[in-house]
PAZAPA-4460 file (N, C-alpha, C; in steps of 0.05 Angstrom, whole numbers, plus 32768, in hexadecimal, padded with zeros to 4 digits):
% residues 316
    n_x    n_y    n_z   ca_x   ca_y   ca_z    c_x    c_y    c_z   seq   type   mol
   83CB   84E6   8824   83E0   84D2   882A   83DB   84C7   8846     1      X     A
   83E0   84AB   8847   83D5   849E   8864   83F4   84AD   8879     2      X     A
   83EB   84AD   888D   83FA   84C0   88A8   840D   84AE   88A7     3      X     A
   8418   848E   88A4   8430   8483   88A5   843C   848A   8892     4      X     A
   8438   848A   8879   8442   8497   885A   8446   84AF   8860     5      X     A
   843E   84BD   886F   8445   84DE   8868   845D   84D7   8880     6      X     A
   8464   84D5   888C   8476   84D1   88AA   8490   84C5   889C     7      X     A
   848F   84A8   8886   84A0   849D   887E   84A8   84B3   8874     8      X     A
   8496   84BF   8862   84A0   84D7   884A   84B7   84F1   885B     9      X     A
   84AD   84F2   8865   84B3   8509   886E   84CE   8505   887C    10      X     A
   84D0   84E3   888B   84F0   84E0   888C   8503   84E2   887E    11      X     A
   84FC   84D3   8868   850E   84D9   885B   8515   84F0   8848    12      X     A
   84FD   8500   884D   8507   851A   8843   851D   8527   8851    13      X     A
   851C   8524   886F   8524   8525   8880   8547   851B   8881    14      X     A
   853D   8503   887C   855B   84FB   887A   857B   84FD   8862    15      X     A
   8561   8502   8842   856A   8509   8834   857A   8525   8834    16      X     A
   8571   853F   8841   8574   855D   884A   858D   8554   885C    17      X     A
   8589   8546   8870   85A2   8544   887C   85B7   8535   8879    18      X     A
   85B3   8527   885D   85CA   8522   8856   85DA   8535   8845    19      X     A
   85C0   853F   882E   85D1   8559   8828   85DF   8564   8830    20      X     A
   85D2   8570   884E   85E2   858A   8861   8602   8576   8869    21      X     A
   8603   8566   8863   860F   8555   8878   8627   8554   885C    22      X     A
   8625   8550   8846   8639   8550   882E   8651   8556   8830    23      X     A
   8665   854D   882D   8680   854D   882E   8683   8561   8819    24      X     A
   868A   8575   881B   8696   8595   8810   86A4   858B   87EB    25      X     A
   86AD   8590   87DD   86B3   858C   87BF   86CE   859F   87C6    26      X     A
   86E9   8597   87C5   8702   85AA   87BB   8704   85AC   879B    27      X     A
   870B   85C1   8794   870C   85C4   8774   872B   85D3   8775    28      X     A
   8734   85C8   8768   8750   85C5   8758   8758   85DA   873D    29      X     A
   8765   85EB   873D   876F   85F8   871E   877F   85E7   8712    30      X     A
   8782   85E2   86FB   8797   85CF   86EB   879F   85E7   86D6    31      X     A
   87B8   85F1   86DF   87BD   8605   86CA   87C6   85F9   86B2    32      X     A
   87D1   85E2   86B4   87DF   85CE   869E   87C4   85BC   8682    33      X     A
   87AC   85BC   8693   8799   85AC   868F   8783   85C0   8680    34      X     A
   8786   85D2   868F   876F   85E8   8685   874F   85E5   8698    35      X     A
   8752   85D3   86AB   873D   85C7   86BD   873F   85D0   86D8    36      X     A
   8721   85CB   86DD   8720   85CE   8701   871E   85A5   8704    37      X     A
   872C   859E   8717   872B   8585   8724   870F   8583   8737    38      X     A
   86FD   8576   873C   86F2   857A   875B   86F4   855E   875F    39      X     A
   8706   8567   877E   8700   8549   8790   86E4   8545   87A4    40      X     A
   86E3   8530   87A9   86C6   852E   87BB   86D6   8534   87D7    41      X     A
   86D7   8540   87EA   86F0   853C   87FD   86E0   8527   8814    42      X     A
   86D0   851E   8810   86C8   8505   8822   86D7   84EB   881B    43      X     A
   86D3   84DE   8802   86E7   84CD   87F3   8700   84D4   87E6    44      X     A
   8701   84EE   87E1   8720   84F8   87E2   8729   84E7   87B8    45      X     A
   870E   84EA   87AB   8708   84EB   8794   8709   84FD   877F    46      X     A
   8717   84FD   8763   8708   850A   8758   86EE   8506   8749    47      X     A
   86DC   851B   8745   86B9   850D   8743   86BB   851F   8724    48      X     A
   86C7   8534   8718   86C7   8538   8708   86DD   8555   86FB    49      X     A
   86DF   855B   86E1   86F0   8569   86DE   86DD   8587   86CB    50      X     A
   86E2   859E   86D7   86CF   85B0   86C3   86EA   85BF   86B2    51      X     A
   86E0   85CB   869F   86EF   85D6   8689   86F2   85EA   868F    52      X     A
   8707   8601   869B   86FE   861D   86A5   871F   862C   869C    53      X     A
   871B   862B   8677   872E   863E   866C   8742   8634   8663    54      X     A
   875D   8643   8656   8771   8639   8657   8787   8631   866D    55      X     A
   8788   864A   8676   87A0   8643   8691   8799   864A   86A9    56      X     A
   8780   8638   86BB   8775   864B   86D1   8782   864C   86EF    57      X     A
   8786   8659   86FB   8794   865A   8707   8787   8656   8730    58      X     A
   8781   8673   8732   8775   867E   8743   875B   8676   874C    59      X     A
   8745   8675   8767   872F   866E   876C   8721   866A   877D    60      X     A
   8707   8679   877B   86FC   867E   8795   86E1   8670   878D    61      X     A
   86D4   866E   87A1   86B5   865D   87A3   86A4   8675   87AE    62      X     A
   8690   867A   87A3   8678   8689   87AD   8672   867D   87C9    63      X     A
   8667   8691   87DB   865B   8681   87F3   863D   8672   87F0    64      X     A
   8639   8675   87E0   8614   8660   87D9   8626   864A   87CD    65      X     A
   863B   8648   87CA   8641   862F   87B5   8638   862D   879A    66      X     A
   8627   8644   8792   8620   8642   8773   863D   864D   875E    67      X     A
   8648   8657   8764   865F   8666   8757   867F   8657   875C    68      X     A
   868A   865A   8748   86A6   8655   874F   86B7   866C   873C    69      X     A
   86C2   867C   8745   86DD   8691   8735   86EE   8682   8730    70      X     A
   86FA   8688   8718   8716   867A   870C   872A   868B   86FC    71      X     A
   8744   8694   86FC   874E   86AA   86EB   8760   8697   86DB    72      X     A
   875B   86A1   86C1   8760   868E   86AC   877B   86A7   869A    73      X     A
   8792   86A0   86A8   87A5   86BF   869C   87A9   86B8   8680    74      X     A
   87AC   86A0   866A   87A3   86B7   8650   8787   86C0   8646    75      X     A
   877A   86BA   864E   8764   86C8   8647   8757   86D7   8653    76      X     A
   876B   86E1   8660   876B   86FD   8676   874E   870D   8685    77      X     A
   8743   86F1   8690   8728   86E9   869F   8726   86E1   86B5    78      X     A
   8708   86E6   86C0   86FC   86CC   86D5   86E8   86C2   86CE    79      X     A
   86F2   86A9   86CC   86DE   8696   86C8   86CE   8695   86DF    80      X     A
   86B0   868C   86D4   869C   8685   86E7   868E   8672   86D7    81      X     A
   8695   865A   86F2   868F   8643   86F3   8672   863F   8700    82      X     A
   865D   8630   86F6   8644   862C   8709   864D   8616   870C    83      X     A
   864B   8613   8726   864E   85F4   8739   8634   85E5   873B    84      X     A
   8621   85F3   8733   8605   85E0   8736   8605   85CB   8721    85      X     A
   8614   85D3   8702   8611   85C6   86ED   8633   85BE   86E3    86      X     A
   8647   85CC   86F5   865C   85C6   86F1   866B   85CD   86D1    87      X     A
   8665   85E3   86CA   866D   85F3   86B2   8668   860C   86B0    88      X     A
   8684   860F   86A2   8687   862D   8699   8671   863E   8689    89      X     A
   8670   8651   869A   8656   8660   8689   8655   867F   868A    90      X     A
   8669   868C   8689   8677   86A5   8688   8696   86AF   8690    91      X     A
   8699   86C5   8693   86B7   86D3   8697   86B6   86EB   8698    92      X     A
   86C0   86F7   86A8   86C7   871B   86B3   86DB   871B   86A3    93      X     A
   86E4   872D   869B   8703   873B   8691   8709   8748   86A5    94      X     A
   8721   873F   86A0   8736   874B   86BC   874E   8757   86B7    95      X     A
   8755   8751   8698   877A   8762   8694   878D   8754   8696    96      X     A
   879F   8756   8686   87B2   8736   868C   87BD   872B   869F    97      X     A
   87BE   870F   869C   87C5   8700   86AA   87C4   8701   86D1    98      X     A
   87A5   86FA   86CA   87A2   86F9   86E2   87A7   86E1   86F9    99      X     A
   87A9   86E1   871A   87B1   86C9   8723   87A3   86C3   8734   100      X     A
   87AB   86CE   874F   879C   86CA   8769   8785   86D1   876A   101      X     A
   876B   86C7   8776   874E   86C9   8774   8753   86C0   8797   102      X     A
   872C   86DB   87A6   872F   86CF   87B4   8713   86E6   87BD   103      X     A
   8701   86DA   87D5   86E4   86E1   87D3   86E2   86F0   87F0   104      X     A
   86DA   8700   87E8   86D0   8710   8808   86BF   86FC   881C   105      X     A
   86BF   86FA   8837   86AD   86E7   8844   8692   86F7   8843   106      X     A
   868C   8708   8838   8669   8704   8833   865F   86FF   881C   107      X     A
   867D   86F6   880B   8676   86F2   87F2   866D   8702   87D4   108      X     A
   8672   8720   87E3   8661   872F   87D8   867A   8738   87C1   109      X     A
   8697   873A   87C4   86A8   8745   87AF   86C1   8722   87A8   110      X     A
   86C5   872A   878F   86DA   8715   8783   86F6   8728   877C   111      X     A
   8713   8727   8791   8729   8735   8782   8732   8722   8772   112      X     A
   873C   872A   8760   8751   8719   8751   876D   872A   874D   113      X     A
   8786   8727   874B   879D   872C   874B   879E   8730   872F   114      X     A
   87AA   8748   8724   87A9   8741   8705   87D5   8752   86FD   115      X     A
   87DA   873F   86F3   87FA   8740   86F8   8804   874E   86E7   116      X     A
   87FA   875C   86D8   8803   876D   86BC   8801   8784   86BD   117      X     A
   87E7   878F   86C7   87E3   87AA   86D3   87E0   87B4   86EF   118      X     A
   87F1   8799   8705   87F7   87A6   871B   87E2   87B5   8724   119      X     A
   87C3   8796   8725   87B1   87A6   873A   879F   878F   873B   120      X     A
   878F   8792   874C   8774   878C   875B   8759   878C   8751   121      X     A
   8750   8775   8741   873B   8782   8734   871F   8773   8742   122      X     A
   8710   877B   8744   86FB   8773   875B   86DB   8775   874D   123      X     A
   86D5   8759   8749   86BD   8754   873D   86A1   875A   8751   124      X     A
   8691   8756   874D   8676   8759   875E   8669   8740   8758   125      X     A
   865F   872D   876A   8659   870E   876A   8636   8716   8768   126      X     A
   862F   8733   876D   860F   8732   8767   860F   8732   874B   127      X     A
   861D   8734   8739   8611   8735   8722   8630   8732   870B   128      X     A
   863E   8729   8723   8657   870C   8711   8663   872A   86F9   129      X     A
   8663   8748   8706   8671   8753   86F1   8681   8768   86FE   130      X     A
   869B   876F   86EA   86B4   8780   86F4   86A7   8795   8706   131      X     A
   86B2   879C   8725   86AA   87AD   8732   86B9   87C7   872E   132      X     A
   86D5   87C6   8731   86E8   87D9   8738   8707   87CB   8734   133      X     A
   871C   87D9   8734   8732   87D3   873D   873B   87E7   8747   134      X     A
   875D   87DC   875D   8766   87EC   8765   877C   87D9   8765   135      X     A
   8791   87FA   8750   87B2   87F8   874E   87C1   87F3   8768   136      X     A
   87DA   87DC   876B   87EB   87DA   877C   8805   87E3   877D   137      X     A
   8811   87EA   8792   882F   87F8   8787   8843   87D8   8785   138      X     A
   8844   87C3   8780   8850   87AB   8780   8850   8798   876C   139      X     A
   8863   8793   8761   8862   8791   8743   885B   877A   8746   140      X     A
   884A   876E   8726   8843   8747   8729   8835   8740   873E   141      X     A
   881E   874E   8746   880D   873D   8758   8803   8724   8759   142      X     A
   8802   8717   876C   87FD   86F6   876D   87DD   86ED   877A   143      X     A
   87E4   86F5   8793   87D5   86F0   879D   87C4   870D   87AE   144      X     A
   879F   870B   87AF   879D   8719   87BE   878C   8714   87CA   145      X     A
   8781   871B   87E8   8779   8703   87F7   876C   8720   8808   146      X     A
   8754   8718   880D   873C   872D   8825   8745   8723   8841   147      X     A
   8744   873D   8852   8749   8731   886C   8728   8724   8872   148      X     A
   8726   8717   8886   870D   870B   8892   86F5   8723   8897   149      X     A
   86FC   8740   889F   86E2   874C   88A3   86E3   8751   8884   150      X     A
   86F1   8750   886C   86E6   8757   885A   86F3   8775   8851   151      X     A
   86FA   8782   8862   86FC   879B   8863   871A   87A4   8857   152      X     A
   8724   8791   8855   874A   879D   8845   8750   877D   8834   153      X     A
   8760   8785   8824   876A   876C   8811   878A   8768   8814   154      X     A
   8796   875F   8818   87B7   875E   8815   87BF   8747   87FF   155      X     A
   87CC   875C   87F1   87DC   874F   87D6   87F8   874A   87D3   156      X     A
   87FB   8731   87CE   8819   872F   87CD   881F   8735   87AF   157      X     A
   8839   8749   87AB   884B   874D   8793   8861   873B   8793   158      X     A
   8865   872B   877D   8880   871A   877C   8893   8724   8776   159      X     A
   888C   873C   876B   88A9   8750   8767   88A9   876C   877D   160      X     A
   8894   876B   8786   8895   877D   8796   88A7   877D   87BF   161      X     A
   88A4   875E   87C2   88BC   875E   87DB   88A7   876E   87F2   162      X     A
   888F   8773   87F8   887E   877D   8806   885C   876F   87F9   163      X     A
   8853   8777   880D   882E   8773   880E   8822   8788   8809   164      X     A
   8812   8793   87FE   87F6   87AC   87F2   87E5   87A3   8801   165      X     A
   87D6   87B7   8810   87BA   87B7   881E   87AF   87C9   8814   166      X     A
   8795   87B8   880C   8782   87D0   87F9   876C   87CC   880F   167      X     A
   875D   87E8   880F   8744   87EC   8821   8732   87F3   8812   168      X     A
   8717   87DC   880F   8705   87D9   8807   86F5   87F2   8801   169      X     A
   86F1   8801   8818   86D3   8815   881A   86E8   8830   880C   170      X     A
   8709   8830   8810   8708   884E   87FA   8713   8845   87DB   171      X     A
   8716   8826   87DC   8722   8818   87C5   873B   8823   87BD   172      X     A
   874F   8825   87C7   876F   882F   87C7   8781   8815   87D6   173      X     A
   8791   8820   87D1   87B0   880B   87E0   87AF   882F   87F4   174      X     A
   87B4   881A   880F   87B7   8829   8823   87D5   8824   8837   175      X     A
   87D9   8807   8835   87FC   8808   8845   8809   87EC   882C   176      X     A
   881B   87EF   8838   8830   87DB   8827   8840   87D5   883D   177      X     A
   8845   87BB   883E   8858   87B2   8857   886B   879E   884D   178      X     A
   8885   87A4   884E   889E   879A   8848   88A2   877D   884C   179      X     A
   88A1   8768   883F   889E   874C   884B   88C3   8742   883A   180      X     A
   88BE   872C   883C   88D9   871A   882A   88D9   8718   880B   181      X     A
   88EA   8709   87FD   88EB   8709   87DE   88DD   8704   87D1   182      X     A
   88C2   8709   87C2   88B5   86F9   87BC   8893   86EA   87C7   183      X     A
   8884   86FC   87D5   887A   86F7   87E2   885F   86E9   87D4   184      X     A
   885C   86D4   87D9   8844   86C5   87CD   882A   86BE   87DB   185      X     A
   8820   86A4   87EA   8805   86A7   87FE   8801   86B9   880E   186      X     A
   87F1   86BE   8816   87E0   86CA   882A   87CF   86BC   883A   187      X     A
   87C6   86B6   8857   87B6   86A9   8863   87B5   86C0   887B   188      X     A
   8799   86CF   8886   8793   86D5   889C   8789   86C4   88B6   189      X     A
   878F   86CA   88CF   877E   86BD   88E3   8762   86C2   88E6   190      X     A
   8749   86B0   88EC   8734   86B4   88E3   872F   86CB   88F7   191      X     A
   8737   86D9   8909   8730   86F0   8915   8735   8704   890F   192      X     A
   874C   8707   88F7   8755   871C   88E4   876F   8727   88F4   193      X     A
   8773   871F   8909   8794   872D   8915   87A9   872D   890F   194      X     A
   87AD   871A   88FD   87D0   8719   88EF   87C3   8708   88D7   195      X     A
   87D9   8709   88BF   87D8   8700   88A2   87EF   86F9   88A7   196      X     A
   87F7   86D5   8897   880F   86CE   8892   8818   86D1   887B   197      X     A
   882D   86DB   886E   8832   86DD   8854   884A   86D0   884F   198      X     A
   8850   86BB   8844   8863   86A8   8836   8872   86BD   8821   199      X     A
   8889   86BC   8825   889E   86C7   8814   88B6   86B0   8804   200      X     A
   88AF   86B1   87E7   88B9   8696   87E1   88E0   8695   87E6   201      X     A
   88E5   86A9   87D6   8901   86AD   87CD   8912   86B1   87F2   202      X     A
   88FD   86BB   87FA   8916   86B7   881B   890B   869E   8830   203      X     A
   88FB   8688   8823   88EC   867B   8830   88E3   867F   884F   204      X     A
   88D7   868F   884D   88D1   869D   8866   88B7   86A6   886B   205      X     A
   88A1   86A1   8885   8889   86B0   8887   888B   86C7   8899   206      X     A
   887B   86DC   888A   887B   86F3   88A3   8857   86EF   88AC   207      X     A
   8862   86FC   88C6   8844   86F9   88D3   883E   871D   88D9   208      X     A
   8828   8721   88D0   8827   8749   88D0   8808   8744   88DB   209      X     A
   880C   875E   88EA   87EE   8767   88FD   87DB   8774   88E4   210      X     A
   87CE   876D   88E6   87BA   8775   88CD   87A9   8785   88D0   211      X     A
   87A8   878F   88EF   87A1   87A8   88EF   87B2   87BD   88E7   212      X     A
   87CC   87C3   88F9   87DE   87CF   88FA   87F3   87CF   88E6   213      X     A
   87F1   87BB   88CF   87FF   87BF   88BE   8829   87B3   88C7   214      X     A
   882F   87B2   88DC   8846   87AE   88E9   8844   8789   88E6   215      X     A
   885F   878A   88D9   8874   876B   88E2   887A   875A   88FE   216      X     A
   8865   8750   890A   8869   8748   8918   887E   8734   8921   217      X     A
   8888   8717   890D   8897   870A   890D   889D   86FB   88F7   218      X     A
   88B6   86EF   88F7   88B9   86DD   88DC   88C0   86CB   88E9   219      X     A
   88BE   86B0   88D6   88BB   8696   88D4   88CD   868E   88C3   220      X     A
   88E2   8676   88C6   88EC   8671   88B3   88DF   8655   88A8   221      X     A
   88DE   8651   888D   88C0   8636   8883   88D7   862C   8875   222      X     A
   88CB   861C   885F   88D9   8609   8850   88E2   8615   8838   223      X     A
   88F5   8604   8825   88FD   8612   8814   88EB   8618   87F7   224      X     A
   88E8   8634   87F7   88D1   8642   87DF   88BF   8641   87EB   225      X     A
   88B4   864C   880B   889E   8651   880D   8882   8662   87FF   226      X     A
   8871   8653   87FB   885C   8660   87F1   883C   8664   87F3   227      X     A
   8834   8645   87F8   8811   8648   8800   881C   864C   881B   228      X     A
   87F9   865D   881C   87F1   8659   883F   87D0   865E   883B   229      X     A
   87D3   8643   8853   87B2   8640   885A   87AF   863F   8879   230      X     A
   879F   864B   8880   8797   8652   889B   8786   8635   88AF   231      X     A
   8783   862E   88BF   8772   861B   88C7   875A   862A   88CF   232      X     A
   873E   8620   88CF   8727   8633   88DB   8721   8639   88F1   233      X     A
   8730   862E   88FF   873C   863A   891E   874A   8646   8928   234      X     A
   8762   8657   8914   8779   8669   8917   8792   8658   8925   235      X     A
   8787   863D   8930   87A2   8631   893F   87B4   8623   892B   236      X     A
   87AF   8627   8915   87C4   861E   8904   87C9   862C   88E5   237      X     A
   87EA   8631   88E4   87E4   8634   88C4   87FF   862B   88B7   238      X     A
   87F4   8628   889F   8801   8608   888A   8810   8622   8878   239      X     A
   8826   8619   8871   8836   8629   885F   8842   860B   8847   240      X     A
   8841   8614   8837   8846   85FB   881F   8863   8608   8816   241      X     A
   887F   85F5   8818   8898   85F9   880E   8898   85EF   87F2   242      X     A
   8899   8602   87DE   889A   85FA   87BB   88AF   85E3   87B0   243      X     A
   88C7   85EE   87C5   88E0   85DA   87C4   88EC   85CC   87CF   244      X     A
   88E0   85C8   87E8   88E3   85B1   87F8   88C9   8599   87F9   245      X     A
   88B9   859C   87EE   889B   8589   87E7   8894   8586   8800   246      X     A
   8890   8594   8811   8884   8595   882C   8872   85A9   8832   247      X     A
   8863   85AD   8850   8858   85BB   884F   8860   85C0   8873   248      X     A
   8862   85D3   887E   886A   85DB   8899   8845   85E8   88A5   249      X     A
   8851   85D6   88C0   8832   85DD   88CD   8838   85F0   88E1   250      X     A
   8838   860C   88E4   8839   861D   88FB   8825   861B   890D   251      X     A
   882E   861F   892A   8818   8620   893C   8813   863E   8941   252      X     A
   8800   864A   8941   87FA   8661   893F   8800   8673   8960   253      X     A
   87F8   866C   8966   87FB   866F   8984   881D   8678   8990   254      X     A
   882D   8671   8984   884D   866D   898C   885D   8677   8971   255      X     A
   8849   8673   895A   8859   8675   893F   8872   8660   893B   256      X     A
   8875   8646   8938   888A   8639   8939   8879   8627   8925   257      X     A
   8899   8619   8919   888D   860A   890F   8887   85E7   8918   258      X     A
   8875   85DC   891B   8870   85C4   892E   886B   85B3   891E   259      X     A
   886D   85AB   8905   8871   858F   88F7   8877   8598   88DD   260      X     A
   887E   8580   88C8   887E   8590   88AA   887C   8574   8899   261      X     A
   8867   8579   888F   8859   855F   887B   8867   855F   8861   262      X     A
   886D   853E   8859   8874   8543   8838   885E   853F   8831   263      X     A
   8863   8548   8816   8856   8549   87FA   8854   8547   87E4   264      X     A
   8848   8549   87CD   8855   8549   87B5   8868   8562   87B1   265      X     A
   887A   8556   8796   887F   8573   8786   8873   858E   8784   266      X     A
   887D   85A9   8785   887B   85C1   8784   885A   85C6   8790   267      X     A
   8861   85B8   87AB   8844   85C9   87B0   883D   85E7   87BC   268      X     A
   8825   85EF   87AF   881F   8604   87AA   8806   860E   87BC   269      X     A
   87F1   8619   87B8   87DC   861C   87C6   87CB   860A   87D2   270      X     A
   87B9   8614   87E1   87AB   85F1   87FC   8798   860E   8801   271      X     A
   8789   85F1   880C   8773   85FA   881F   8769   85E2   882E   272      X     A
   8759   85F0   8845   874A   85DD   8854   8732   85D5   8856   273      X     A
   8729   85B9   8868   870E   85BE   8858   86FB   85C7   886F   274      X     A
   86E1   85CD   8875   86D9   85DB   8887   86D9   85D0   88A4   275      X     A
   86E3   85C2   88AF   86E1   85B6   88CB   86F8   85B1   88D0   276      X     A
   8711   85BD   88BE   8732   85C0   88C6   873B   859F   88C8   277      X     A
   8737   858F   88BA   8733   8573   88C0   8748   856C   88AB   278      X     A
   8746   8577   888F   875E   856F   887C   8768   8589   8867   279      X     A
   877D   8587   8864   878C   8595   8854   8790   8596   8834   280      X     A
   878B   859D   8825   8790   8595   880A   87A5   85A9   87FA   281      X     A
   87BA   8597   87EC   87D0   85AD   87E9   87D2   85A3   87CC   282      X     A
   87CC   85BE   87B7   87E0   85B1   8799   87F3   85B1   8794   283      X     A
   87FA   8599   8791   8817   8595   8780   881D   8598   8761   284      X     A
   8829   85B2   8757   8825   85B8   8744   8837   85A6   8732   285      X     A
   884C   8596   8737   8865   858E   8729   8856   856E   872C   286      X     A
   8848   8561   873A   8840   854B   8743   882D   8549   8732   287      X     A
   881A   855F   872C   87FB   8559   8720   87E6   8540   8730   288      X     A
   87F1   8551   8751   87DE   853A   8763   87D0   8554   877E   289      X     A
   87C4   854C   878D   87B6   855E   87A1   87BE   8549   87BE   290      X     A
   87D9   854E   87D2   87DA   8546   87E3   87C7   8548   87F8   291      X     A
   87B1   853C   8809   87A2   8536   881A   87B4   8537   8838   292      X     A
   87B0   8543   884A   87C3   8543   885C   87AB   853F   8879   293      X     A
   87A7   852A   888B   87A6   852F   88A1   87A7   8547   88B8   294      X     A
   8799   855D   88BC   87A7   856D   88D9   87A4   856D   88EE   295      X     A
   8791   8556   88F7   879D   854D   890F   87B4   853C   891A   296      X     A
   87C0   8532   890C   87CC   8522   8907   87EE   852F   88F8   297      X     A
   87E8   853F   88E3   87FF   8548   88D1   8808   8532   88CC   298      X     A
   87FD   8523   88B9   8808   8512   88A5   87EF   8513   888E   299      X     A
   8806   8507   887C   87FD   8501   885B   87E4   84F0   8860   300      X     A
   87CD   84EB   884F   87BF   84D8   8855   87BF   84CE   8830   301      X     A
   87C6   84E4   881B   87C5   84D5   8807   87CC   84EB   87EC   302      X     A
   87D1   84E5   87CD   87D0   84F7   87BC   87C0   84ED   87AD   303      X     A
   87A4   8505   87A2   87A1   8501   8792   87A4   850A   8773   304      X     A
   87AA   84FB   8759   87A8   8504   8746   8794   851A   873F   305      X     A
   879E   852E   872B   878A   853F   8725   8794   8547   8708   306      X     A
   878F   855D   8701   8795   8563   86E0   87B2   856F   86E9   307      X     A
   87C6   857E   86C9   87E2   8588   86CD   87E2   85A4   86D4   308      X     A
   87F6   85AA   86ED   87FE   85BD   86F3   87EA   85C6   8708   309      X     A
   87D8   85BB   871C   87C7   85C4   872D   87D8   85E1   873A   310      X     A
   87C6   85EF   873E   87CE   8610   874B   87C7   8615   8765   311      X     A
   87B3   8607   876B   87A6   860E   8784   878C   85F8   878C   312      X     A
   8785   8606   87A2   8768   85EE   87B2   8755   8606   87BE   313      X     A
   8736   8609   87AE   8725   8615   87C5   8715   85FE   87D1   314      X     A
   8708   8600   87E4   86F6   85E6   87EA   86DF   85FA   87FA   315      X     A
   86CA   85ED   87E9   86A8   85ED   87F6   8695   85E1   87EF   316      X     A
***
């Protein structure tokens, strides 16, 4: 190849790679109503396509390579696994009925899912996409269960249980239970692992608990039917989503107060952010739309349509 041809070539290899790296992240959507995952492009704030993942999926986590997506599909008392390279369903773990909350260790290495019938923890292995273990909770109807950041404990909220379950990984048991409000639904830790917020719907209230120590640090009073919570990737903020007031309350982490509160659609439910803390995505499950929220700013920037009954938002 003549030395200008290889130089051209090579730019734009060059430039092609960095646009890749450079790609605006994909949020994927549950449509428990639809039977679908949504994905928006979150650059254009699009949807680019819809995958088929079960009857009623709920719950969902993204592999850290991006090849994988978990989905709990509670009647068919599964996780779906989604390949994102080809964007279809192409297996399922059994998990026990009606499972909900999904959510991935940060090395990626374990998948809990919440499974609400037999009041436990059941925890897949992402090396080889099959049932690892479970571990029973004392809290009836588990919802959600969520890894702290080193990985090393999980805290589960019971909706009938009126407290949180911490299960510890390395002896695989429930080791404390900590007394929260009515109903307790999200979970969001600070990315340094020091306190977990947990949204309590029925007393609309967040408690903030040391996650080492297990102890109640403070409560929060949120909007009415509090329930998601998503963390910002800087710990200086976290978003609590009101089911019945169609808002979402922005705490400042630092003071714990609440410092703005965005509308939204109908009954929104779970959110996430996308990696540079830049936008918010919240489903509105009664709407069948995905509010887009500004956080620098805390305002709306837009809804988008998605399939019926969206559950939640992972984004990667």
């Amino acid at each position: 190849m003549h030395h200008t041809s290889f130089l051209r070539a090579a730019a734009a290899l060059l430039a092609l790679s960095s646009a890749c790296a450079l790609a605006a992240p994909f949020a994927y959507v549950p449509n428990e109503g639809s039977g679908t995952v949504s994905v928006i492009d979150t650059e254009t704030d699009q949807v680019v396509t819809e995958i088929p993942a079960g009857k009623k999926p709920r719950g969902l986590a993204a592999g850290v390579d991006k090849h994988w997506l978990y989905v709990s599909d509670q009647p068919n008392n599964s996780l779906q696994l989604i390949d994102l390279r080809e964007r279809k369903l192409v297996g399922q773990v059994d998990l026990g009925a009606s499972p909900e909350g999904v959510s991935i260790s940060s090395d990626g290495r374990w998948v809990a899912a919440a499974v609400e019938e037999s009041n436990e923890i059941v925890i897949t292995d992402t090396r080889n996409n099959k049932r690892a273990f479970s571990v029973k909770v004392k809290g009836r109807n588990p919802e959600h269960a969520v890894f702290s950041p080193d990985g090393k404990t999980i805290f589960v909220s019971a909706e009938e249980g009126g407290a949180v379950d911490v299960i510890d990984i390395a002896s695989r048991k429930q080791v404390a239970q900590v007394a929260v409000g009515e109903r307790p639904r999200g979970i969001g830790f600070l990315p340094d692992g020091s306190r977990a917020y947990v949204a309590a719907e029925n007393s609309s209230e967040v408690f903030v608990i040391d996650a080492k120590t297990f102890k109640i640090l403070t409560r929060i009073k949120a909007g009415l039917r509090s329930n998601g919570v998503a963390v910002h990737p800087d710990g200086s903020r976290v978003y609590i989503s009101n089911g019945g007031a169609a808002s979402v309350s922005v705490i400042d982490s630092a003071s714990n107060q609440i410092v703005a509160t965005v509308p939204v659609g109908q009954r929104p439910w779970n959110m996430a952010l996308t990696p540079d803390g830049k936008k918010l995505y919240v489903a509105n499950g009664r709407s069948g739309t995905v509010s887009v929220i500004d956080t620098e700013r805390n305002v709306l920037l837009h809804d988008v349509a998605v399939g019926k009954l969206p559950w939640g938002v992972v984004i990667k």
